[in-house]
N, C-alpha and C positions, 0 to 999 in steps of 0.2 A: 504494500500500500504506500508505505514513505518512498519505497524507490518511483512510482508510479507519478505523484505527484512533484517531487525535481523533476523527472523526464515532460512534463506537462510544464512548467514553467520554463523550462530549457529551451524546449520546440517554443514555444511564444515566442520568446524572448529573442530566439533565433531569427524566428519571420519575421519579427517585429523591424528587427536590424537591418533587416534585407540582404541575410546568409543563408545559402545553400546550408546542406547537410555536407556534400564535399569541400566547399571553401572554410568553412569551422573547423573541420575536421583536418585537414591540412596545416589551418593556422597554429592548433593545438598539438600538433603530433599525433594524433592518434588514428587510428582506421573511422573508415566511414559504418564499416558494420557495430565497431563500438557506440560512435555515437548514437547509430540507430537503436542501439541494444536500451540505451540508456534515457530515450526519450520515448522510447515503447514502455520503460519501466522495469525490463527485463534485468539489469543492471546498477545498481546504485551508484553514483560517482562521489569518487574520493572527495577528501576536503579540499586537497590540494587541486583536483582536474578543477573543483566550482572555481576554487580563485580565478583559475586562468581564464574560464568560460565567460565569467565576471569581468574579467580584464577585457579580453575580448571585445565583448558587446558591449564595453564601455560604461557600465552598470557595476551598484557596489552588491555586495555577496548578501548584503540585509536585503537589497530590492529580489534578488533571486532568491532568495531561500524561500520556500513554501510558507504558508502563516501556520503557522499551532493551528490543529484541529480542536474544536473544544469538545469535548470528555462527554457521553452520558451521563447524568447522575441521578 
């Protein structure tokens, strides 16, 4: 579920920017199947890979991190 919701602010934030899945992926080092792995959800990404994604798209790590879901109670 956490990895699922990065990979949904990931992809926004990506299109938003107006990057490919291949131009991120390149700029970052990493394969193109990973980033897909990880904006499908399938993959959680590091602390380290958000900074750089962060960097990136020119955005701080607080604007990409998911919000706190809030709790049943």
């Amino acid at each position: 579920m956490e990895a699922e919701r990065w990979g949904r602010r990931i992809r926004a934030f990506r299109k938003l920017k107006g990057y490919t899945q291949e131009k991120l992926a390149k700029e970052l080092g990493i394969s193109v199947s990973i980033l897909g792995e990880i904006e499908r959800g399938n993959r959680m990404p590091s602390d380290s890979l958000v900074g750089q994604i962060a960097e990136r798209l020119n955005i701080s790590v607080e604007e990409l991190t998911p919000p706190k879901m809030e709790s049943n109670k």
